[in-house]
MARMAR-19584 format. One record per residue (C-alpha): residue number from 0; x, y, z; chain. Coordinates in nm, 3 decimals. Layout:
// MARMAR-19584
@seke:NUM; u:X; v:Y; w:Z; gumi:A
...
This chain:
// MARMAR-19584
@seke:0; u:0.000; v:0.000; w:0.000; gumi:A
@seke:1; u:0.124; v:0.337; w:-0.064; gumi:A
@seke:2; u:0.077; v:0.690; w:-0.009; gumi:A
@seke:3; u:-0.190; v:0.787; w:-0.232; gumi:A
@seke:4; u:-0.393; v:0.425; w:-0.152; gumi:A
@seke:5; u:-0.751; v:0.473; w:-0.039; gumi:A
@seke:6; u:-0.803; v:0.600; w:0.297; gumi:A
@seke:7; u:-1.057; v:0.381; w:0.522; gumi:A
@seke:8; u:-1.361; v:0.504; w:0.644; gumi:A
@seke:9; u:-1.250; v:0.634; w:0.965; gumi:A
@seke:10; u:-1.558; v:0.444; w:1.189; gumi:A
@seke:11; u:-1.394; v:0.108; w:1.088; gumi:A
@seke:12; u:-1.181; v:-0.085; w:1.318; gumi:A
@seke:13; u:-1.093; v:-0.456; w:1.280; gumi:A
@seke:14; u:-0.999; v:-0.687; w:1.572; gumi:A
@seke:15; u:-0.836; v:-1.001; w:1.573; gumi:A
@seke:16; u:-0.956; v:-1.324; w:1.725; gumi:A
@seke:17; u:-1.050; v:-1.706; w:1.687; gumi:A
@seke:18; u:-1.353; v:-1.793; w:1.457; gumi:A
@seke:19; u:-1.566; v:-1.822; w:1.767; gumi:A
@seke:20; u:-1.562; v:-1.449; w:1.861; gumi:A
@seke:21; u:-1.648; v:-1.333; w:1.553; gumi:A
@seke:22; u:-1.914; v:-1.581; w:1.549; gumi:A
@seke:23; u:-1.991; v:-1.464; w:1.897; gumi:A
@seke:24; u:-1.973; v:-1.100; w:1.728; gumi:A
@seke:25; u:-2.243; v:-1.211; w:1.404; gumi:A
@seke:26; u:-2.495; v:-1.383; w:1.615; gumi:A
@seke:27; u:-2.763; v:-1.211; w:1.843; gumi:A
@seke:28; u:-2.630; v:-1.333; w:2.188; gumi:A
@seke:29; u:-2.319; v:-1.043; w:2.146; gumi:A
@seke:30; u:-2.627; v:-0.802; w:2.228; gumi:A
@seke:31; u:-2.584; v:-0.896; w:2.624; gumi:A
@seke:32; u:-2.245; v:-1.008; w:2.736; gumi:A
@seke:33; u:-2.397; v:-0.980; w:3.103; gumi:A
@seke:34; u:-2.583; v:-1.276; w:2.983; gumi:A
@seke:35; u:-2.301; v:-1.476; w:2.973; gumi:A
@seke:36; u:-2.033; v:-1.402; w:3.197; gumi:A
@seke:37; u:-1.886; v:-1.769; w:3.156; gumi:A
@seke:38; u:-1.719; v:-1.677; w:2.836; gumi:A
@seke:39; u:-1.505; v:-1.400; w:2.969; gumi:A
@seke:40; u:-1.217; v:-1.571; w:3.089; gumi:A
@seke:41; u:-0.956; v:-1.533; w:2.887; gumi:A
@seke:42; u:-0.750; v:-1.270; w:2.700; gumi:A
@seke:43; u:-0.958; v:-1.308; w:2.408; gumi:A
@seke:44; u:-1.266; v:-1.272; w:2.519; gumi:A
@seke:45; u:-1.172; v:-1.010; w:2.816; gumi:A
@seke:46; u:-1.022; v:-0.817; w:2.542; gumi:A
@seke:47; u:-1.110; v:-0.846; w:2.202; gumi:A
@seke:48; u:-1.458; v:-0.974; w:2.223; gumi:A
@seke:49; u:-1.569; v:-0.768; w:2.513; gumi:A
@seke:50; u:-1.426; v:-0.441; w:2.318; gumi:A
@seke:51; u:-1.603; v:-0.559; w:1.953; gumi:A
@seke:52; u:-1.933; v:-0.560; w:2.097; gumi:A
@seke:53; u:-1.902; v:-0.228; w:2.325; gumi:A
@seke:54; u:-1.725; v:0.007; w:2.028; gumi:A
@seke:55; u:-2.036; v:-0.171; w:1.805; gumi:A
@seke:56; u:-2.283; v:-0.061; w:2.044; gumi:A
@seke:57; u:-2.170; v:0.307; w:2.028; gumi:A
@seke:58; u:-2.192; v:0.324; w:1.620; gumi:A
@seke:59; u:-1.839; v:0.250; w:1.519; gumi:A
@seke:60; u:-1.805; v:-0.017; w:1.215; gumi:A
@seke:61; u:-1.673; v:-0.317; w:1.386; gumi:A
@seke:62; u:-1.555; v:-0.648; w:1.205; gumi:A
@seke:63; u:-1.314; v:-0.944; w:1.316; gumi:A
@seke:64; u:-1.126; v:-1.230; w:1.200; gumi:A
@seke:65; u:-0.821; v:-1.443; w:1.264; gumi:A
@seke:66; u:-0.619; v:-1.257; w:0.995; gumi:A
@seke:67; u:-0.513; v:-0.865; w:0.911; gumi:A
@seke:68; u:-0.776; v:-0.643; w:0.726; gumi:A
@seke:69; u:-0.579; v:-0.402; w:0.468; gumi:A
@seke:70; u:-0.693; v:-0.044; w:0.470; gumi:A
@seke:71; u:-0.829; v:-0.055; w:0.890; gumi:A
@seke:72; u:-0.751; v:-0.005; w:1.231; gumi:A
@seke:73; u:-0.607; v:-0.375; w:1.316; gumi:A
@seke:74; u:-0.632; v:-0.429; w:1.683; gumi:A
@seke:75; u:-0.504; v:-0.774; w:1.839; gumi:A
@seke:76; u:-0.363; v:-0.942; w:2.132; gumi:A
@seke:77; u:0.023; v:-0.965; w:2.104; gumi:A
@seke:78; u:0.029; v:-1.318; w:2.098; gumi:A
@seke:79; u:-0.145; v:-1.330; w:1.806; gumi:A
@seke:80; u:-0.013; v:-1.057; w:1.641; gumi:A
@seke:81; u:0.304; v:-1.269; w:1.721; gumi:A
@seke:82; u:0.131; v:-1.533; w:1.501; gumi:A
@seke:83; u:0.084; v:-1.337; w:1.182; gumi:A
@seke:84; u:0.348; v:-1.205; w:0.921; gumi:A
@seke:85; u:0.475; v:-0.854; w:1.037; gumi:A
@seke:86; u:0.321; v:-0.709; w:0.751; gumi:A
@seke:87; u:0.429; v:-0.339; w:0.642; gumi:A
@seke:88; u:0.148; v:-0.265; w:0.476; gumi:A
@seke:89; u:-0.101; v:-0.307; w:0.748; gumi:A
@seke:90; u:-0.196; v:-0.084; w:1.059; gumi:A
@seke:91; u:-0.167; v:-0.307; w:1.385; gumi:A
@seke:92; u:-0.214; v:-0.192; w:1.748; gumi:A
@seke:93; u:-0.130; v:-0.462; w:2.001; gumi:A
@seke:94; u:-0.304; v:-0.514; w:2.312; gumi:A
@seke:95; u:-0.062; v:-0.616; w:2.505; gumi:A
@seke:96; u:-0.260; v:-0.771; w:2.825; gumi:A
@seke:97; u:0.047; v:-0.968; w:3.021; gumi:A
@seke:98; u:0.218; v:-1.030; w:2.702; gumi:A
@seke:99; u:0.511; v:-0.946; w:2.532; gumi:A
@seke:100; u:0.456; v:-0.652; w:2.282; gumi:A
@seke:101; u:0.582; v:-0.746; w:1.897; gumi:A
@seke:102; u:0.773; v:-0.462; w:1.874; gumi:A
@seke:103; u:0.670; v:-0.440; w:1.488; gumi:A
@seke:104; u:0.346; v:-0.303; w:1.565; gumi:A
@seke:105; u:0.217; v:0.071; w:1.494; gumi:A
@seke:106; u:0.113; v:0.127; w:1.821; gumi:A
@seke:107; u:0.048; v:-0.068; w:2.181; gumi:A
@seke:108; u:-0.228; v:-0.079; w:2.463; gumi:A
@seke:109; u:-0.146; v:-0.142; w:2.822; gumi:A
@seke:110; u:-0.309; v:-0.231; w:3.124; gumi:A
@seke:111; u:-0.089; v:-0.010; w:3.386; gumi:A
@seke:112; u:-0.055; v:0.357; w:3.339; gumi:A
@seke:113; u:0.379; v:0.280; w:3.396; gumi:A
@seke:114; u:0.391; v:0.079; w:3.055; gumi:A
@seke:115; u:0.240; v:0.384; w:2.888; gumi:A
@seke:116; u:0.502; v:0.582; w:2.649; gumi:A
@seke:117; u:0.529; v:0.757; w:2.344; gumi:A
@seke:118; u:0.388; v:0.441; w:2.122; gumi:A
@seke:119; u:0.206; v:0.324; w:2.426; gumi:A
@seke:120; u:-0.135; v:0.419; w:2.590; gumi:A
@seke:121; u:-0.296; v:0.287; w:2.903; gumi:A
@seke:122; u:-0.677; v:0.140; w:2.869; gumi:A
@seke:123; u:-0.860; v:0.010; w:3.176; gumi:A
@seke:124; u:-0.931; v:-0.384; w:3.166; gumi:A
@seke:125; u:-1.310; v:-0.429; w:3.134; gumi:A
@seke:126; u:-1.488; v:-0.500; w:3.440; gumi:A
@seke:127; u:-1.652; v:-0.853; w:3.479; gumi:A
@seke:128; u:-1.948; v:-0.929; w:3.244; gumi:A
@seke:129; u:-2.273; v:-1.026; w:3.443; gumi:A
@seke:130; u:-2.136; v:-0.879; w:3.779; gumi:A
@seke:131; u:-2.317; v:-0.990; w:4.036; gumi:A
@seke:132; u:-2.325; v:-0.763; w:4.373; gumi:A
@seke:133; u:-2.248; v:-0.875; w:4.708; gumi:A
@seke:134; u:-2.593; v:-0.889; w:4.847; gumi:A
@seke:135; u:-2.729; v:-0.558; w:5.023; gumi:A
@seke:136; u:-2.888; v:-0.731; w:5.244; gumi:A
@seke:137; u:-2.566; v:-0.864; w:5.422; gumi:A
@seke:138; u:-2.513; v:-0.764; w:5.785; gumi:A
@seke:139; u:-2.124; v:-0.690; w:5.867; gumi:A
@seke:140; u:-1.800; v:-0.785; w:5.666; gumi:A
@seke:141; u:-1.682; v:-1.172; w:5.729; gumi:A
@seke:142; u:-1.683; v:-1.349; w:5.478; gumi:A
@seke:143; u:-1.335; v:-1.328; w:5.214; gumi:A
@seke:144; u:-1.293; v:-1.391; w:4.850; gumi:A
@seke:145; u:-1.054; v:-1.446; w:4.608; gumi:A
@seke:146; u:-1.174; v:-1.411; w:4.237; gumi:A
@seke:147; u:-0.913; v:-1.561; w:4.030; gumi:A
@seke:148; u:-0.683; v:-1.852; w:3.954; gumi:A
@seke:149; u:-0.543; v:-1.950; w:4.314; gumi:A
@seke:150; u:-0.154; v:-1.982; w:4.166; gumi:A
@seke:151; u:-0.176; v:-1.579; w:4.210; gumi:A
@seke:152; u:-0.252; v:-1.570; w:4.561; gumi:A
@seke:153; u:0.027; v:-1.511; w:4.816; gumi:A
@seke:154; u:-0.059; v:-1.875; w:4.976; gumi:A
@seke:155; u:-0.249; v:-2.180; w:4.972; gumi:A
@seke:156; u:-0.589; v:-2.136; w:4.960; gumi:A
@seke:157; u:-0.591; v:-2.364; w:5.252; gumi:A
@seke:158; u:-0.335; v:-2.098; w:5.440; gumi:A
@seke:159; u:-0.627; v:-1.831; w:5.380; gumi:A
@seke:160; u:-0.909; v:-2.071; w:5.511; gumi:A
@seke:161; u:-0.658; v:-2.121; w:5.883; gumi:A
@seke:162; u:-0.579; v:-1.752; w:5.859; gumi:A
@seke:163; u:-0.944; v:-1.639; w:5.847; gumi:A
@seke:164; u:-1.076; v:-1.905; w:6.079; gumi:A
@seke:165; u:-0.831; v:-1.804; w:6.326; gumi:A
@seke:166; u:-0.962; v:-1.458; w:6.324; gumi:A
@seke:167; u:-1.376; v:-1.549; w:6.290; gumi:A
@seke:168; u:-1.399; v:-1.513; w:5.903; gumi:A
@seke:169; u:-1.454; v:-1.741; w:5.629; gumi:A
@seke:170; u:-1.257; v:-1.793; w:5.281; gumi:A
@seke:171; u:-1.404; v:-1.921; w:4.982; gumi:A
@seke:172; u:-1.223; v:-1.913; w:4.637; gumi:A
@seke:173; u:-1.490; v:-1.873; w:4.345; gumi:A
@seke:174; u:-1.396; v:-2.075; w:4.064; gumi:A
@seke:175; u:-1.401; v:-1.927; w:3.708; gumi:A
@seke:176; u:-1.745; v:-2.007; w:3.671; gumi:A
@seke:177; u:-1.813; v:-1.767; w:3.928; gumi:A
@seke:178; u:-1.620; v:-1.509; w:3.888; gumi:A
@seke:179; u:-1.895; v:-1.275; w:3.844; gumi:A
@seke:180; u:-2.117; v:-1.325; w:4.161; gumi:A
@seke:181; u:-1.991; v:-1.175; w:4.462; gumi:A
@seke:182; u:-2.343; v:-1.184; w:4.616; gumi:A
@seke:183; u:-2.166; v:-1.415; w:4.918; gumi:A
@seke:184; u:-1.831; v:-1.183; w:4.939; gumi:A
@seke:185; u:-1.784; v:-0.871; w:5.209; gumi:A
@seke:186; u:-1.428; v:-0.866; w:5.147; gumi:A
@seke:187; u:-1.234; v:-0.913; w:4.808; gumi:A
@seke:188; u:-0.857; v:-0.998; w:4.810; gumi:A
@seke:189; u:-0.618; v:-0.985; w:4.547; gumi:A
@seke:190; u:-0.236; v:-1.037; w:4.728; gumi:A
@seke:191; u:0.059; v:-1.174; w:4.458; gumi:A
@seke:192; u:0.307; v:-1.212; w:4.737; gumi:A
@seke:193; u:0.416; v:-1.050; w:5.029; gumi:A
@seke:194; u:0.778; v:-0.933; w:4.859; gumi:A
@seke:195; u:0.625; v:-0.549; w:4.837; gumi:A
@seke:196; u:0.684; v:-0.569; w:4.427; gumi:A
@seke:197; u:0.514; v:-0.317; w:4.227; gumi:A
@seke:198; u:0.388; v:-0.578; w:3.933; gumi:A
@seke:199; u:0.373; v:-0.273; w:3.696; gumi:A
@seke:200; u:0.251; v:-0.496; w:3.396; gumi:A
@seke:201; u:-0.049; v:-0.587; w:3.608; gumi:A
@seke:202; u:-0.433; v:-0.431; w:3.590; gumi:A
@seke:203; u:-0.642; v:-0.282; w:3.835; gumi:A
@seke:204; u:-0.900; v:-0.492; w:3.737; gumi:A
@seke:205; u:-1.009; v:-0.725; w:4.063; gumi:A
@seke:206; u:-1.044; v:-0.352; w:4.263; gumi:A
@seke:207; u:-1.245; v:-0.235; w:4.024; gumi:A
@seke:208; u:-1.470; v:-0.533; w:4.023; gumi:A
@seke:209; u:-1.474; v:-0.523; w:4.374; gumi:A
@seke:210; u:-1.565; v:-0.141; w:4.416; gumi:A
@seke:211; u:-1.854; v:-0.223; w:4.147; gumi:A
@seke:212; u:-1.985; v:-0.548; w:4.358; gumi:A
@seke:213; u:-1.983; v:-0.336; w:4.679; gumi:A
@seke:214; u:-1.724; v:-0.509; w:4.851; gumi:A
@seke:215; u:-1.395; v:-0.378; w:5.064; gumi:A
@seke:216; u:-1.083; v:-0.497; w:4.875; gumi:A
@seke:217; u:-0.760; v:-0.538; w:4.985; gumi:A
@seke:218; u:-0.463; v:-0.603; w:4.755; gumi:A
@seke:219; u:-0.088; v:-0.628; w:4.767; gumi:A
@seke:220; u:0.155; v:-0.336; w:4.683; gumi:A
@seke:221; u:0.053; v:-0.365; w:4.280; gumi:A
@seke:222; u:0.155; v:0.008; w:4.158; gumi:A
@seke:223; u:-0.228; v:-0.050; w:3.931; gumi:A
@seke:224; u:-0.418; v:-0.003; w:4.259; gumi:A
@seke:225; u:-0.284; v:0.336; w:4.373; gumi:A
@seke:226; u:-0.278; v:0.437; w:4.026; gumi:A
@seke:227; u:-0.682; v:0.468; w:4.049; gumi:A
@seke:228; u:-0.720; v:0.396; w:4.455; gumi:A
@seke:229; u:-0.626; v:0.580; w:4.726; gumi:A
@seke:230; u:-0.478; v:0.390; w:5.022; gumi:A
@seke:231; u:-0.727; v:0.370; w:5.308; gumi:A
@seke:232; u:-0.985; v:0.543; w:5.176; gumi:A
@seke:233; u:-1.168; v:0.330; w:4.905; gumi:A
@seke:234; u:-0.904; v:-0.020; w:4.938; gumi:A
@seke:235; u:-0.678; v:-0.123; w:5.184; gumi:A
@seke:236; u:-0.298; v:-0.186; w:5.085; gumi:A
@seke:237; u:-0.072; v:-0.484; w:5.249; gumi:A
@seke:238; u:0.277; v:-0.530; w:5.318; gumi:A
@seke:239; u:0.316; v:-0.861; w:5.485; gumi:A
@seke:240; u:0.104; v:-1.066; w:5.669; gumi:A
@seke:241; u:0.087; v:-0.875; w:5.977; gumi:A
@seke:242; u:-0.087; v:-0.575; w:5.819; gumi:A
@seke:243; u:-0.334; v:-0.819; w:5.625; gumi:A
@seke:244; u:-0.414; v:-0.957; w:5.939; gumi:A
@seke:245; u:-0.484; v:-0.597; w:6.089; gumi:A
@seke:246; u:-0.681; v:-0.534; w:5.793; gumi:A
@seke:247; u:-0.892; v:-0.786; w:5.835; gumi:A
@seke:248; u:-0.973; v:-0.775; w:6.201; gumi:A
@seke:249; u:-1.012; v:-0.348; w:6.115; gumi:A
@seke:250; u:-1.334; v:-0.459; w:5.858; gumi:A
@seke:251; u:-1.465; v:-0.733; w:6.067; gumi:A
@seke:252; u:-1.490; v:-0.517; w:6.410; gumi:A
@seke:253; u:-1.569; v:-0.192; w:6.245; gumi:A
@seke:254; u:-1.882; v:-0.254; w:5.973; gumi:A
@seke:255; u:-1.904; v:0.158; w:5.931; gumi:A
@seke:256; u:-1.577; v:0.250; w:5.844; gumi:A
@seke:257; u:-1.572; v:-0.101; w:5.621; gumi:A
@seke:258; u:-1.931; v:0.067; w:5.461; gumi:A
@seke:259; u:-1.732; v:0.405; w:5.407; gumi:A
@seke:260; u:-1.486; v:0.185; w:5.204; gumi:A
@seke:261; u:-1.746; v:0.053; w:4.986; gumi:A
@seke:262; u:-1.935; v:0.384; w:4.913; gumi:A
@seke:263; u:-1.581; v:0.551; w:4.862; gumi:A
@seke:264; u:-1.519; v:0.302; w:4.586; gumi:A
@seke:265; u:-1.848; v:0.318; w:4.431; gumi:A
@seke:266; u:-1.786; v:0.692; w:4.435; gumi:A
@seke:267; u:-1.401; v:0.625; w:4.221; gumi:A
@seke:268; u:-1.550; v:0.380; w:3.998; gumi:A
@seke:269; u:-1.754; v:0.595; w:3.854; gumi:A
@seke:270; u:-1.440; v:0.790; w:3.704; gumi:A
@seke:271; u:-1.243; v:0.524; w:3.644; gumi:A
@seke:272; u:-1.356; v:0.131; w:3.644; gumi:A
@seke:273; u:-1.698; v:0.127; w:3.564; gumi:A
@seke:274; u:-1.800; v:0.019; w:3.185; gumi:A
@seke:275; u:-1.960; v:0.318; w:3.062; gumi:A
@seke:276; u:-1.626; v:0.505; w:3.179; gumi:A
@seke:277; u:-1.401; v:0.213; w:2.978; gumi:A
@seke:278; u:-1.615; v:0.262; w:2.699; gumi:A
@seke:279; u:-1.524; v:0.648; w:2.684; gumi:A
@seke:280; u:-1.197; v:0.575; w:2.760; gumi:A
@seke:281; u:-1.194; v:0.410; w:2.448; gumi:A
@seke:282; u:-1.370; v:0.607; w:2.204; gumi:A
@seke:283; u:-1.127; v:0.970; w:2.319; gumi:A
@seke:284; u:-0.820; v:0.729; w:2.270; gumi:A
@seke:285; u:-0.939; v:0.572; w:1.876; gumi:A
@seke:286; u:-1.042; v:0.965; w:1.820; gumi:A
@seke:287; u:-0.764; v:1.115; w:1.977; gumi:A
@seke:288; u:-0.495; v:0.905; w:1.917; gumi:A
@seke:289; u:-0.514; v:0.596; w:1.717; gumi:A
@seke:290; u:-0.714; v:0.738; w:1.404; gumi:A
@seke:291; u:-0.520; v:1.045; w:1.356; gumi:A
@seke:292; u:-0.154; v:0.806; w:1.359; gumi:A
@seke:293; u:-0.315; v:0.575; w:1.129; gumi:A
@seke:294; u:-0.414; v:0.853; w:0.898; gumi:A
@seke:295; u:-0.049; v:0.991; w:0.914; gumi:A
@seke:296; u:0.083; v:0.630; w:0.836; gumi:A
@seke:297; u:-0.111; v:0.608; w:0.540; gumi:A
@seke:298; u:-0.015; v:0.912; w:0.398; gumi:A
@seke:299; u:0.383; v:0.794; w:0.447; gumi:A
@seke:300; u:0.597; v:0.660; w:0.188; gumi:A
@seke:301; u:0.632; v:0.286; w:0.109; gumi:A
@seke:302; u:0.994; v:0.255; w:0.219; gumi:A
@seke:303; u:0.913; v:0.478; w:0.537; gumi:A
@seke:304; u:0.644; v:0.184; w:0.655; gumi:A
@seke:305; u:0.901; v:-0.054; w:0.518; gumi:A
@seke:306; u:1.212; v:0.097; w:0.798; gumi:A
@seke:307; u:0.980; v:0.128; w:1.089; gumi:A
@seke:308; u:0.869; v:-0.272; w:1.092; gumi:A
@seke:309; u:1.228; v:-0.336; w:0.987; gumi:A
@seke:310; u:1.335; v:-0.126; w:1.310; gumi:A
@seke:311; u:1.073; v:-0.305; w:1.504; gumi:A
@seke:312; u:1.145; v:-0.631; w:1.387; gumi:A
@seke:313; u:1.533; v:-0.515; w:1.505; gumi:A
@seke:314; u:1.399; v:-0.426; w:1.816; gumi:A
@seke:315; u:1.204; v:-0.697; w:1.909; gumi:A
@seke:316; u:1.494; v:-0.951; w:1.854; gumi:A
@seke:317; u:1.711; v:-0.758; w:2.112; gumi:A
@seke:318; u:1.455; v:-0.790; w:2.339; gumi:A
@seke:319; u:1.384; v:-1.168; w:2.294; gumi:A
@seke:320; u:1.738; v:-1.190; w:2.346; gumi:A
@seke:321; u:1.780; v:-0.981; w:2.659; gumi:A
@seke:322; u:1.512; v:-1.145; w:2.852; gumi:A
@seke:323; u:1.694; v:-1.470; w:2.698; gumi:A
@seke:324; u:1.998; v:-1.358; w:2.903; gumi:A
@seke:325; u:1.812; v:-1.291; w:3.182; gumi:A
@seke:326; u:1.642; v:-1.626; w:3.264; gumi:A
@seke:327; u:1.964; v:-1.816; w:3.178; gumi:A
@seke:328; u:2.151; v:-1.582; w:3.502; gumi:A
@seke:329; u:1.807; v:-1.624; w:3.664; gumi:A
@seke:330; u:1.870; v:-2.000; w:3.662; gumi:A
@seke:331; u:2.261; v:-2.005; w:3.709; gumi:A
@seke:332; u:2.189; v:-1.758; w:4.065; gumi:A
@seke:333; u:1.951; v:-2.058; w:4.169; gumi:A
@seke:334; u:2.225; v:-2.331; w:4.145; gumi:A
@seke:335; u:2.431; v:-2.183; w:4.343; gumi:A
């Protein structure tokens, strides 16, 4: 494609994704993805579907596939743009979710505002499909939660069951299935490990679910969380065990201030977190950003395209080799 080839209509974006989402996308069930919260639980579907159907909804031509569409606004998961030739002649934005970016693409989408750059822009994770609120009827805070695959938490799910016990509370981990209900759950946690790390390629995402379901959350020292939170007054941040512990005990023996949590997260997730904020989010950053850098690109010369995914292509192998380096001194520290 070159300079003078026919610009596309700027309401048309094309995402990337197996057959079954853009089945999902052609058939009438994609009118209510609350229906069917089950499907969300991967990359695909958290991303790409969940973002066809809600840029649809506002008026904006949508179409997907599992290859490139000349002439659009290609938007993918970085696997799979991984997948596909690096073609120069076509505009691709990867989504880069906990993946590594191909460094070939025009632009990138992250889930933590410290990724974002000059070719970068942060977008907030959808919230769960179908939430389900914690149940206003509920009298105090006792009963914890952990919404997600129980390799991320800090321990055992059986540590959390003796921890809570010990102090008068109750764990339960909600398998995928139920990742959307929180009708049972006062207290949402979301704790990686106790080493203080920052995780800055990790989302917001379980606080914002959380503040939307009506329940306190407490999470670990992820830099996502007091990117959008504030510490103490709509989620509580922990260190080490001690202060989880504290926390805990603090929302079991004092339901008010636990309430003033909730309504203080309520209160944030209207700016930030909620879908019809998301959705804005991403119509300012196609309008604002990505459309007016496509345009650009297909005004440049043939051999301009050409250099950039050769410099990306460049770029990427030095990082594939890098990180290379890195887990072979990662392993060679452990054996000794």
């Amino acid at each position: 494609m070159n300079g003078g080839a026919e610009r596309a209509n700027p309401d048309t974006v094309h995402f990337l994704g197996p057959r079954e989402i853009s089945e999902f996308l052609d058939s009438p069930a994609s009118a209510s993805i609350d229906a069917q919260p089950y499907l969300f639980r991967n990359s695909s579907w958290a991303w790409i579907a969940q973002t066809a159907v809600e840029l649809r909804q506002c008026g904006i031509d949508v179409s997907a596939g599992s290859d490139y569409r000349a002439g659009v606004v290609n938007f993918g998961l970085a696997a799979d743009i991984r997948c596909l030739p690096p073609r120069p002649d076509v505009f691709k934005v990867s989504i880069d979710a906990d993946q590594l970016r191909p460094r070939w693409a025009n632009l990138a989408l992250v889930q933590n505002q410290k990724q974002a750059g000059r070719w970068a822009f942060w977008v907030p994770h959808w919230p769960q499909p179908g939430l389900v609120p914690r149940d206003p009827q509920r009298t105090g805070f006792r009963t914890v939660g952990f919404f997600g695959l129980a390799r991320n938490l800090c321990r055992p799910p059986e540590w959390w069951e003796q921890l809570c016990m010990a102090h008068g509370l109750e764990f339960r981990l909600k398998d995928s299935s139920e990742w959307h209900d929180y009708s049972d759950i006062d207290v949402a946690v979301a704790l990686r490990d106790f080493s203080c790390r920052r995780h800055h390629e990790k989302p917001p995402t379980k606080m914002f679910n959380a503040w939307l379901a009506g329940a306190v959350f407490v999470g670990g020292c992820d830099s996502a969380y007091t990117q959008a939170g504030v510490e103490g007054r709509n989620f509580l941040r922990c260190r080490n065990e001690g202060e989880l512990v504290q926390s805990l005990r603090d929302v079991r023996n004092n339901p008010d201030w636990a309430q003033g949590l909730v309504r203080n997260g309520a209160e944030a997730a209207t700016r930030v977190g909620s879908r019809e904020a998301t959705v804005q989010r991403w119509l300012i950053l196609i309008e604002d950003e990505v459309l007016p850098r496509f345009r650009r690109w297909q005004q440049a010369p043939e051999f301009i395209r050409q250099g950039a995914a050769g410099a990306g292509r460049l770029g990427d192998w030095a990082v594939r080799q890098r990180n290379s380096v890195w887990r072979l001194t990662k392993r060679i520290m452990r054996r000794r």
